[in-house]
N, C-alpha and C positions, 0 to 999 in steps of 0.2 A: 497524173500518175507517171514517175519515170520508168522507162523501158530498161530492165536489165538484160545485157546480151550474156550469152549462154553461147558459148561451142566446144566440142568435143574434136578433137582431130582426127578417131576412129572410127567415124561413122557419122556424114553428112545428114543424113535424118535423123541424128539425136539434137542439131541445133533446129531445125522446122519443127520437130516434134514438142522440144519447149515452147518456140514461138506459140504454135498452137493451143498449147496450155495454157503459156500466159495471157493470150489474148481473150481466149475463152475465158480465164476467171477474171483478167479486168474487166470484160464487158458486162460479164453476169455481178459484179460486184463482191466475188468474194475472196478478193484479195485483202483481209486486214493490217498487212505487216509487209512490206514489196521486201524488205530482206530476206524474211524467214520464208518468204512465198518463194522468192530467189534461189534459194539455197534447197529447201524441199523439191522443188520442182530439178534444179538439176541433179542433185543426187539421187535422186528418183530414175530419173532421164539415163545419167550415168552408170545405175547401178543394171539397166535394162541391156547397155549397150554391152554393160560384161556377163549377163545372161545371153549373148545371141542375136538378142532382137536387132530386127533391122525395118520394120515396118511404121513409120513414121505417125500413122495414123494410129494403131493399135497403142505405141508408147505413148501419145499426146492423151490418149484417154484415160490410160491405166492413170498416169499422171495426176489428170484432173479428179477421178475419182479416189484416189490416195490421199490428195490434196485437201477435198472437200470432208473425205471422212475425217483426216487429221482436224478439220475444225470444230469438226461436229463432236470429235474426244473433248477437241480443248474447252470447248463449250462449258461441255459436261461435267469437266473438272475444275471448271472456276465455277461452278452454280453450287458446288458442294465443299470446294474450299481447298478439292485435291485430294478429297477423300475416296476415290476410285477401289470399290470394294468395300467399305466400311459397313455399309448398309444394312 
């Protein structure tokens, strides 16, 4: 799996703060897609650092838990066709 680098210039713990996330979801295996994990994970990241945050570990969670439910949607909306609410 390749390593995508992530930094932000406004805030040194939003680039450790991906690390952590991505490292966390390659190991745990639920990285499907390294682009779109890429790009979720730093606009995620990004969108934290223009909220305030500066706590490196709190972003690398929020992240990963973002992350993990984004797939648990995507799941959910390919098992039904993307029928979300039809039901």
């Amino acid at each position: 799996m390749t390593h995508i680098i992530f930094s932000d210039y406004r805030n040194a713990a939003a680039e450790q703060a991906y690390d952590i996330a991505w490292d966390f979801l390659a190991r745990t295996g639920a990285i499907r897609d390294e682009f779109e994990a890429c790009v979720f994970l730093a606009q995620r990241v990004a969108t934290m650092v223009d909220e305030g945050q500066t706590n490196r570990i709190r972003m690398a969670n929020r992240a990963i838990s973002e992350y993990q439910h984004h797939i648990i949607e995507g799941g959910d909306l390919a098992r039904c066709g993307g029928c979300r609410g039809a039901h």
